[in-house]
C-alpha positions in Angstrom: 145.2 112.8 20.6 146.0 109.1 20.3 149.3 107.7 20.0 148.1 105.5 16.6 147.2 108.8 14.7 150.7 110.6 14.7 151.9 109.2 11.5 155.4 111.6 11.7 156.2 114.8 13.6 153.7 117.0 12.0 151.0 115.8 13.9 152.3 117.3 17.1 152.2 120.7 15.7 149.1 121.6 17.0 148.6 120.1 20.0 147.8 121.3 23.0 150.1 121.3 25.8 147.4 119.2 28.4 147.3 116.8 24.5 150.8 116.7 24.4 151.2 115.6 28.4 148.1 113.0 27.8 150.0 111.5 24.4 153.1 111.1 27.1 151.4 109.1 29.2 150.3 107.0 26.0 153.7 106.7 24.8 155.1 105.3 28.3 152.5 102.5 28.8 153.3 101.4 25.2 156.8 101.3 26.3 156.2 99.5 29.2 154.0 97.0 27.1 156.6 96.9 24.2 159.8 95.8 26.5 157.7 93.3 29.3 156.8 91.5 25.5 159.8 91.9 23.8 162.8 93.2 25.9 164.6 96.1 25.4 165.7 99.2 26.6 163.1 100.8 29.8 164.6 103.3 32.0 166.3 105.5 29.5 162.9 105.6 26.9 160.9 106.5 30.2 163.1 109.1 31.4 163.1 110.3 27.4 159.3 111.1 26.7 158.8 115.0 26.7 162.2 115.6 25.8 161.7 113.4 22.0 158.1 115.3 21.5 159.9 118.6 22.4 162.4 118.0 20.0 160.2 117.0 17.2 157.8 119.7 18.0 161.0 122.7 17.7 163.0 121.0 14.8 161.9 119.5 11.2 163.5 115.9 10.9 164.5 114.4 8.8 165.6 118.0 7.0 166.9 119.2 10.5 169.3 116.1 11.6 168.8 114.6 14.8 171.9 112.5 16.6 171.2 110.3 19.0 173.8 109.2 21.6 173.2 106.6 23.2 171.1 105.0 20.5 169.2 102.8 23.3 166.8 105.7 24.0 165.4 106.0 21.0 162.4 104.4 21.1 159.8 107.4 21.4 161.6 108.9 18.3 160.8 106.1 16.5 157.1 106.4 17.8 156.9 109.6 16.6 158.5 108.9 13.3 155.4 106.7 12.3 157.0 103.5 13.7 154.5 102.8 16.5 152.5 99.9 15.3 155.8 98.1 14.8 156.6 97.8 18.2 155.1 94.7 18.5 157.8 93.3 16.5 160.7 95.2 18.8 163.7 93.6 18.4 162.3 90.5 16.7 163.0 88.6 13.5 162.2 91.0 10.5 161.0 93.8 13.4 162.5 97.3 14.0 165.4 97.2 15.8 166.2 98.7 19.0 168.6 101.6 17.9 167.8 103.7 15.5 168.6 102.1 12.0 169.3 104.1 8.6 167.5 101.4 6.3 164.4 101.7 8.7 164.1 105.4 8.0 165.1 108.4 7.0 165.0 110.1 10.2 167.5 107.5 11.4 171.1 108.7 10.7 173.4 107.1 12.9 173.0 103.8 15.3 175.1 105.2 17.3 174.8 101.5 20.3 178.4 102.0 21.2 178.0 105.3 23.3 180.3 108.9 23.0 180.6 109.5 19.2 177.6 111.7 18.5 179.1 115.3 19.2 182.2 113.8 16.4 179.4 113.1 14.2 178.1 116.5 14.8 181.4 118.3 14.0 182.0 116.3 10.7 177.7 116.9 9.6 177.9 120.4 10.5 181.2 120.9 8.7 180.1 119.4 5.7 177.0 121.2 5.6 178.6 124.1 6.1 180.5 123.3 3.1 179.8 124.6 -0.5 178.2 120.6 -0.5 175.9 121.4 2.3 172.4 122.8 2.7 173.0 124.7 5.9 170.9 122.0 7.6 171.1 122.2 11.3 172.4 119.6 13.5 171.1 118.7 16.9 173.0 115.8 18.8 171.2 114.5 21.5 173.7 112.7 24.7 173.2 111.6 28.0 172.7 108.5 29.6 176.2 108.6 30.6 177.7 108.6 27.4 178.8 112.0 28.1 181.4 110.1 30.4 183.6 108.2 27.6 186.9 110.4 26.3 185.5 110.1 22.9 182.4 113.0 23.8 184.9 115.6 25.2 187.3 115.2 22.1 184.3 116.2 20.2 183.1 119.1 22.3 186.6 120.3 21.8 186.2 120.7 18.1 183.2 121.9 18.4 183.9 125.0 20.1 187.4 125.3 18.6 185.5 125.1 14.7 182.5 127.5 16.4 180.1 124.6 14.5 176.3 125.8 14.2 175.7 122.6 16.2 172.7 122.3 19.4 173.4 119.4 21.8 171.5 118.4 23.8 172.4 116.8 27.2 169.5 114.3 28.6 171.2 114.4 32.3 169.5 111.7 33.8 171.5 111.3 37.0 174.0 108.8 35.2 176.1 111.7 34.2 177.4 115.3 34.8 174.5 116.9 37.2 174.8 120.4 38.6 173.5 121.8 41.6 170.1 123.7 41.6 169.0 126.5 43.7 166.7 129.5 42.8 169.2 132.0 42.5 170.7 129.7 39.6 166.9 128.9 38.2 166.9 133.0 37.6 170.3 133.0 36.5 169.5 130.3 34.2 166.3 132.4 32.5 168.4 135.0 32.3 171.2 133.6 30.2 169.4 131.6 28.0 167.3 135.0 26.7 169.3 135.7 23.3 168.2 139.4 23.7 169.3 139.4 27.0 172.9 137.9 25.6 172.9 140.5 22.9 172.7 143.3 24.9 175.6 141.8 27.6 177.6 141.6 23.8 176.7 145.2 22.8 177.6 146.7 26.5 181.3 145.0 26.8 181.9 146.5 23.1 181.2 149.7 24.2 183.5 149.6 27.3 186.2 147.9 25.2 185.9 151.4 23.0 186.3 153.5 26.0 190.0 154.7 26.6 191.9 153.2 30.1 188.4 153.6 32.0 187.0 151.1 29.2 190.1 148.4 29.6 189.3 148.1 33.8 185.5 148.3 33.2 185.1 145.4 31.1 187.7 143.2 33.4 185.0 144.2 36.0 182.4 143.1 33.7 184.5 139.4 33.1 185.4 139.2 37.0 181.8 139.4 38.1 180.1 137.4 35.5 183.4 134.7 36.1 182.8 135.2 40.1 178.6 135.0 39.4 179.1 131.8 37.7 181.8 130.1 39.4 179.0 130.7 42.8 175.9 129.8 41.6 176.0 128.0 37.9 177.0 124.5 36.2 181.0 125.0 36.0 182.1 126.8 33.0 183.3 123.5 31.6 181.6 124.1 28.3 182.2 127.8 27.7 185.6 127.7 28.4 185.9 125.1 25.2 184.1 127.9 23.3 180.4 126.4 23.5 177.8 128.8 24.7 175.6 126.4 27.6 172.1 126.8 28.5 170.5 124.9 31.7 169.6 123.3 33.5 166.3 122.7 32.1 163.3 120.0 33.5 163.4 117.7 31.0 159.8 116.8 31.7 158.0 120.6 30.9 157.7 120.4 27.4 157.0 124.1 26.9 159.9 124.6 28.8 162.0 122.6 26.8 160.5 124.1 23.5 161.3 127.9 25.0 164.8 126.3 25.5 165.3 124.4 22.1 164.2 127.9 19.9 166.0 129.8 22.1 169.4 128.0 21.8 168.7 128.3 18.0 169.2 131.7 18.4 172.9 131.8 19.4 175.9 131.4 17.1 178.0 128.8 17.5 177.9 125.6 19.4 175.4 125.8 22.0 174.5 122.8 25.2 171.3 123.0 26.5 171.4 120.7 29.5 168.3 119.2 30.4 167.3 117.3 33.6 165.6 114.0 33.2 164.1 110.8 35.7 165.3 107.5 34.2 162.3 105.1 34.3 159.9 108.4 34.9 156.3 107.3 35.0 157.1 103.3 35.6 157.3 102.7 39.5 159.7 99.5 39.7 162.0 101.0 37.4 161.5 104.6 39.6 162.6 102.9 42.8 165.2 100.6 41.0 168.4 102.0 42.8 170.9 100.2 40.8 169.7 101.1 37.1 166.3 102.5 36.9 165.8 99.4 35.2 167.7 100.6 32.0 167.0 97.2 30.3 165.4 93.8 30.9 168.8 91.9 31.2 170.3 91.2 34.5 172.7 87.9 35.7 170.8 84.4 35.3 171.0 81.6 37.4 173.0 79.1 35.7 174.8 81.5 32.9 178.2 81.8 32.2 178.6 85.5 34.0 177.1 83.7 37.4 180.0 81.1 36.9 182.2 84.2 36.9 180.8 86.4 39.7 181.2 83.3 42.3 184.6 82.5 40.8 186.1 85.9 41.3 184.6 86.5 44.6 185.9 83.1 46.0 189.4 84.1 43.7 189.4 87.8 45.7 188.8 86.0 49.6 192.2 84.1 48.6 194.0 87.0 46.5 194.1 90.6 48.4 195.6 91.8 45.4 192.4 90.9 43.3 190.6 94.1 41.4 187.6 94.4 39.5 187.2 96.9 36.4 184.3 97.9 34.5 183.1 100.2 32.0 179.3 101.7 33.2 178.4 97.7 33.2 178.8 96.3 37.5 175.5 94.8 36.9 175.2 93.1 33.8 179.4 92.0 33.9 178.4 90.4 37.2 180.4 92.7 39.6 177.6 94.1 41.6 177.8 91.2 44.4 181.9 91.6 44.2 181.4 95.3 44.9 179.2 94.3 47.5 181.8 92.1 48.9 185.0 94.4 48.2 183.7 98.0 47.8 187.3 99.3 47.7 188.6 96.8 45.0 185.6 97.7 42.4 185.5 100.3 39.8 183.6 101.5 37.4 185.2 104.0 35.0 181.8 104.8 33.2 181.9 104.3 29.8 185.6 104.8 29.0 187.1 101.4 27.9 190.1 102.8 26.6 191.0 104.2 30.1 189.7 100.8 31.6 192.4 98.8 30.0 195.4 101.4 30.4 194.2 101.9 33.9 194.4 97.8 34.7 197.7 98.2 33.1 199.0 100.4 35.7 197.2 98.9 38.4 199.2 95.5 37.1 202.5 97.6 37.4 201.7 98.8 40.7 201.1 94.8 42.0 197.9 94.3 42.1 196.3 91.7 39.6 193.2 93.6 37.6 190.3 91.8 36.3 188.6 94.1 33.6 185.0 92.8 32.7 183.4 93.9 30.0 181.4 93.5 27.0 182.9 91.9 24.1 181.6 94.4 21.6 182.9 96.9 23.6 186.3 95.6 24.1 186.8 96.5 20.4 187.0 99.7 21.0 190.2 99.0 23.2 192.1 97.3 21.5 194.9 99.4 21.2 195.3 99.8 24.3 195.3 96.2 25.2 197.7 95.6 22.7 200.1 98.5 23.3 200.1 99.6 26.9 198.6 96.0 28.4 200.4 93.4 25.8 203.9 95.3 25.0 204.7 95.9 28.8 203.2 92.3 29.6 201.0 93.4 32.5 198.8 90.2 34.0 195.4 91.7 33.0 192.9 89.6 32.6 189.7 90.5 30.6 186.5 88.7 31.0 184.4 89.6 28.1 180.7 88.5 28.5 178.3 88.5 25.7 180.7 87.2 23.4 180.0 85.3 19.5 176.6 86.0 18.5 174.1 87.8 20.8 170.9 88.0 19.1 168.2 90.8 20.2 170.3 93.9 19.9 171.9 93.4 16.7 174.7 94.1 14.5 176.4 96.3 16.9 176.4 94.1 19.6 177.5 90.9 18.6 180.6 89.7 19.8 182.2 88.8 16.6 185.8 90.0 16.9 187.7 89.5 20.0 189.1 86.1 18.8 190.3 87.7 15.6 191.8 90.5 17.7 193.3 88.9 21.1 195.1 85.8 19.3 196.9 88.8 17.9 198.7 90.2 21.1 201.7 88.9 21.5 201.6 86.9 25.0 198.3 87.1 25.1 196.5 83.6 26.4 192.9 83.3 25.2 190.9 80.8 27.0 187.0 79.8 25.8 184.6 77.8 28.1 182.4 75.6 27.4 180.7 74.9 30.1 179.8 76.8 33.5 182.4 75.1 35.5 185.3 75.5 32.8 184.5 79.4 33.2 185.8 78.8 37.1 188.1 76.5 36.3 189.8 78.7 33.5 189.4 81.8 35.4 191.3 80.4 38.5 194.0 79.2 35.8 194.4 83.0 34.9 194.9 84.0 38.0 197.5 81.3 39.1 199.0 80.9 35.8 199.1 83.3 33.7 201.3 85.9 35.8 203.7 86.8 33.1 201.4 88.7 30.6 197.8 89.0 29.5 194.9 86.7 29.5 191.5 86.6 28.1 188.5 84.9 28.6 185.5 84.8 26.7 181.8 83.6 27.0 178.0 83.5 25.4 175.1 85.2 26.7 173.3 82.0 26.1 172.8 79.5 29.3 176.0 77.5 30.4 175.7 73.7 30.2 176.4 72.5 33.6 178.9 69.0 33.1 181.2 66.6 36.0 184.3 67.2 37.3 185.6 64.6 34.8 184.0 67.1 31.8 186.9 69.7 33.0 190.1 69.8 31.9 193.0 71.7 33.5 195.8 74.1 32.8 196.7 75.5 29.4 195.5 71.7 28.0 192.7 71.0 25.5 190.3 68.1 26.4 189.9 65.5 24.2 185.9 64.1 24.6 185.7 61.5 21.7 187.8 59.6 19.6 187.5 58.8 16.0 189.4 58.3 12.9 187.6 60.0 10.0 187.5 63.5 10.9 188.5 65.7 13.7 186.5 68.6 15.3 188.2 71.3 17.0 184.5 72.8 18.6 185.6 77.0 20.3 183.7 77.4 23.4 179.6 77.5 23.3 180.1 75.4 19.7 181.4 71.8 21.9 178.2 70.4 22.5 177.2 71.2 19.1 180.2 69.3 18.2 179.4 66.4 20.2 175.9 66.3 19.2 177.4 66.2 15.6 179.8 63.3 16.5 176.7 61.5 18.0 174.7 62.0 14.4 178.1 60.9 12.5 178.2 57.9 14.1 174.9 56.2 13.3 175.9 56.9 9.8 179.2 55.2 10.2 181.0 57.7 10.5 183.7 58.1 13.2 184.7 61.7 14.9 187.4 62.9 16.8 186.2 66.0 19.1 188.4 68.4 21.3 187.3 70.9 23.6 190.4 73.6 23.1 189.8 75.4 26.0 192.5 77.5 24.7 192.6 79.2 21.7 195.8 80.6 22.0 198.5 78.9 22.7 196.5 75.9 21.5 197.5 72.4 22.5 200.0 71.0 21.2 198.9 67.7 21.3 195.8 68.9 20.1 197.3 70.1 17.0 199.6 66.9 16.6 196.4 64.6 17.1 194.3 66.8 14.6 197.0 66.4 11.6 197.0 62.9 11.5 193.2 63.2 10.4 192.5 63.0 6.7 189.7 66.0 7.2 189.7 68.7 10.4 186.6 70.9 11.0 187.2 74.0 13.0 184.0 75.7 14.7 183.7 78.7 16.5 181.0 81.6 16.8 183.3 84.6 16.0 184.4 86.0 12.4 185.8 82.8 10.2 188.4 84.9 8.7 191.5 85.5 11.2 189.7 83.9 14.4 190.4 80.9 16.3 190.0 78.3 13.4 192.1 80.2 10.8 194.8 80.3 14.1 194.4 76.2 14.3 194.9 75.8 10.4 198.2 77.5 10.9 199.5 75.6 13.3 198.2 71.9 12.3 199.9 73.0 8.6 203.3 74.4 10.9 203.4 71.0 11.9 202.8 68.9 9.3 205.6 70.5 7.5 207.7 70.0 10.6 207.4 66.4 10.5 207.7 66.1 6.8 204.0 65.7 5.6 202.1 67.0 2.4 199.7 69.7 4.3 197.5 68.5 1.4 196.6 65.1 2.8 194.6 66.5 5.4 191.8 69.0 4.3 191.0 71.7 7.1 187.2 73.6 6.9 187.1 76.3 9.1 183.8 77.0 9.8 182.3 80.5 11.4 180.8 84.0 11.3 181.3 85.6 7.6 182.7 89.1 7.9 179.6 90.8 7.6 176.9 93.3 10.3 174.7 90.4 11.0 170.7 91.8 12.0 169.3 91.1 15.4 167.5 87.5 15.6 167.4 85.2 18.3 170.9 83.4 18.7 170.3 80.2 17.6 168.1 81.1 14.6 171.5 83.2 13.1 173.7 80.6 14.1 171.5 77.8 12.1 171.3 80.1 9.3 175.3 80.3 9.2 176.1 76.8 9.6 177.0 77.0 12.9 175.4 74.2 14.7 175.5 69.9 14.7 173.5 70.2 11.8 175.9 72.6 10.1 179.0 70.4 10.7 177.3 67.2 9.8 177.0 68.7 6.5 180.6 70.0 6.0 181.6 66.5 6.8 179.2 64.3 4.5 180.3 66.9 1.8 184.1 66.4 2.1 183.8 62.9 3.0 181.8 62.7 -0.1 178.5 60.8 1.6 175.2 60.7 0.9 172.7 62.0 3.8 
């Protein structure tokens, strides 16, 4: 059986088991080919092969709804879901995207890129289908990968076994995440348990002691002491069960008849019901077999001459002259840059798995306690602790600082992952300094200024995936001060971050056409300059320009203040018109970064033509 004739998931049905194990193969060398072409996700689709056909072989999507959490190990469901031939076009302009995607197909229901959520998903599906709305479809939520280590997944196996939802979940354990200890006595135990006949005659047995008078009360506390004394010796622990879900496991996660006998047999119990399953990441791929750090999970990794380079030598040098200097992430030490710090300062690293909420509160103790915590982590992640950066890191005024990498538009991975919001939320904080690079030695420059200045409450620092321009010493500025890089007198340009040499490369174009530009580098967003601000308002037209949302970021933040002080000094706001030009508040599709940026506006050619249209000139 070739992997081009399985149109959907009724093609495995009836395939051999020796088919099935050949069409695995198939599927992992058109993996391999798909992400050395395109990029993408490796290790976790590797590790993910049997698992996908045994759950498409067991259960009927799209009427039996499959969740998948994390959505980056996906990519054989989408093979199998008659998607195949499109992964030529992974992650490309007008392609399939890398996480599953409800306009690309019905057997897509949640995206699901920011990891944990799937078992809350499960609990509010299975309640409404449960519902006199519902069908009485079933729901199988598929985690692992690690996402079983963010708060988010054990609020929602709480409710699960609290509600008793008709929900399987299936945990891909893949050495990232909770792995129990094998032996042969737990293999039997293990066949044993998950039997449903075996479990109904256990049931039937301690409801006959339970009927027998005083002998019956003392027999079946015999009964619970040795299964309790049984389980606590040789199984998983009883983490699951005790929230009310029945748990199955652990299961090779690379037998598919195994897993099948598994699946159908978890179906059989009532209630919420785990079957654990054991997985290799990057099974079947030998570099990303032997790759000790991340079984190659993507293709990504720190690039010489990028902005999170600029960072890692920054903090190391920062942490030889500052013994109070820690390092936080979130599952990320490689990608954030932190794997040479850990290397350098094993005891002053840590990863808190994918729990960004407990990142943040933790730094905030950690800055209570003395030391000065540096939390790095993705900016589309950050989002999802924001209320903890405001309330326990911002309110108390703890000197956090968070580096957030992959920030303003990304590209390959999509809506989910662009880092659209953090200037909208951080200029929010009270106290909180926001500083933007432009270049790869304002990064080090800006970072050290954290450190040394900002002692009295927050800071954040933000920067694009994209390459960092390398600039003199003379290119830098200092401090809490903007940079001025050009004068002019028709129009000002107040350029965020990555957007400055767009700026200047706009103020270049201006010029031949007669037209004369002011350009700042802010450096900081927030407090911004006050000469800055000052120089901008005495410009008849300002143009703001920043890769984040347009509405409440960094140029909406300028407009306020250049307006504040025009009143201040006694001058019509309306003699000086202010563009503020950004993201739109929308879920922008994956693309490479400088197409969506184009497409926006967002680049010399995109402020040339906000200021020939307010200066009212002809191209």
């Amino acid at each position: 059986m070739e992997l081009s004739t399985i149109s959907g998931p009724d093609d495995l049905a009836g395939l051999s088991f020796d088919e099935l194990d050949a069409l695995a193969a198939e599927i992992r060398e058109l993996i391999v080919a798909s992400v050395s072409k395109t990029g993408g996700h490796l290790g976790s689709n590797l590790g993910a092969v049997e698992l996908t056909i045994a759950l498409h072989r067991v259960y009927e999507s799209p009427k039996d709804i499959l969740l998948w959490d994390t959505g980056h190990q996906t990519y054989v469901h989408k093979m199998l879901t008659g998607r195949a031939p499109q992964f030529e076009v992974l992650r490309q302009a007008d392609g399939i995207s890398g996480y599953p995607s409800r306009e690309e197909s019905p057997h897509d229901w949640i995206e699901n890129s920011h990891a944990s959520t799937v078992l809350s998903y499960a609990h509010g599906l299975a309640t409404a289908e449960a519902s006199e709305v519902g069908s009485g479809r079933r729901i199988v939520a598929i985690i692992g990968d690690g996402a079983l280590t963010g708060g988010m997944a054990y609020e929602g196996i709480n409710n699960l076994g609290h509600s008793k939802s008709n929900v399987t979940v299936i945990l891909n354990d893949n050495g990232r995440s909770y792995a129990p200890t094998v032996s042969l006595l737990t293999d039997s135990l293990v066949k044993i348990r998950s039997n449903p006949v075996y479990m109904r005659r256990q049931a039937k047995m301690e409801k006959i002691a339970e009927n027998i008078p005083w002998v019956g009360d003392h027999l079946e506390r015999g009964i619970h002491a040795t299964k309790a004394a049984i389980r606590h010796m040789w199984e998983p622990p009883a983490f699951f069960e005790n929230l009310g879900v029945h748990y199955l496991g652990p299961f090779d996660g690379h037998d598919i008849e195994g897993l099948e006998a598994a699946m159908r047999n978890a179906e059989e119990f009532d209630g919420p019901t785990v079957v654990h399953v054991l997985t290799q990441k990057g099974r079947g791929y030998a570099p990303a077999e032997n790759d000790p750090i991340k079984n190659m999970h993507d293709t990504s990794g720190v690039k010489a001459g990028s902005y999170t380079q600029a960072f890692t030598e920054t903090l190391i040098k920062l942490a030889e002259e500052h013994p109070e200097l820690v390092a936080i992430t979130a599952a990320m030490p490689d990608s954030t840059g932190l794997l040479p710090f850990r290397e350098r300062f094993p005891d002053r690293t840590y990863d808190v798995g994918i729990a960004e909420q407990h990142a943040v509160t933790a730094s905030a103790g950690m800055a209570m306690g003395g030391l000065r915590p540096v939390v790095a982590v993705y900016s589309t992640f950050m989002s999802r602790a924001f209320d903890q950066v405001n309330m326990d890191v911002g309110l108390h005024r703890q000197p956090v600082i968070f580096c957030l990498d992959r920030a303003g538009v990304t590209g390959d991975d999509g809506a989910s992952h662009h880092g659209l919001l953090d200037m909208v939320l951080f200029t929010k904080v009270p106290g909180m300094t926001v500083f933007a690079p432009s270049s790869y030695q304002e990064l080090q420059v800006q970072l050290t200024d954290a450190v040394e200045i900002c002692t009295d409450g927050p800071a954040m620092i933000r920067w694009s995936k994209l390459p960092a321009p390398s600039v003199t010493e003379a290119e830098v500025g200092v401090g809490l001060h903007a940079r001025k890089a050009r004068e002019g007198t028709d129009v000002c340009i107040l350029a965020v971050g990555k957007m400055f040499a767009d700026a200047m490369e706009a103020a270049a174009t201006l010029a031949e056409a007669g037209i004369s530009a002011t350009v700042w580098d802010p450096r900081v967003v927030s407090p911004p300059d006050p000469e800055m601000i000052e120089n901008a308002a005495s410009h008849k037209l300002v143009i703001t320009i920043e890769d984040g949302i347009r509405n409440g970021g960094a140029g909406d933040h300028f407009r306020d203040k250049i307006e504040s002080h025009m009143h201040s000094i006694g001058k019509d706001a309306s003699s000086c018109e202010i563009r503020v030009l950004g993201m739109p508040r929308a879920y922008v599709p994956h693309d490479k970064p400088a197409i969506i940026l184009a497409r926006y506006g967002l680049d010399a050619a995109g402020i040339v033509s906000q200021v020939r249209d307010a200066l009212g000139r002809s191209a």
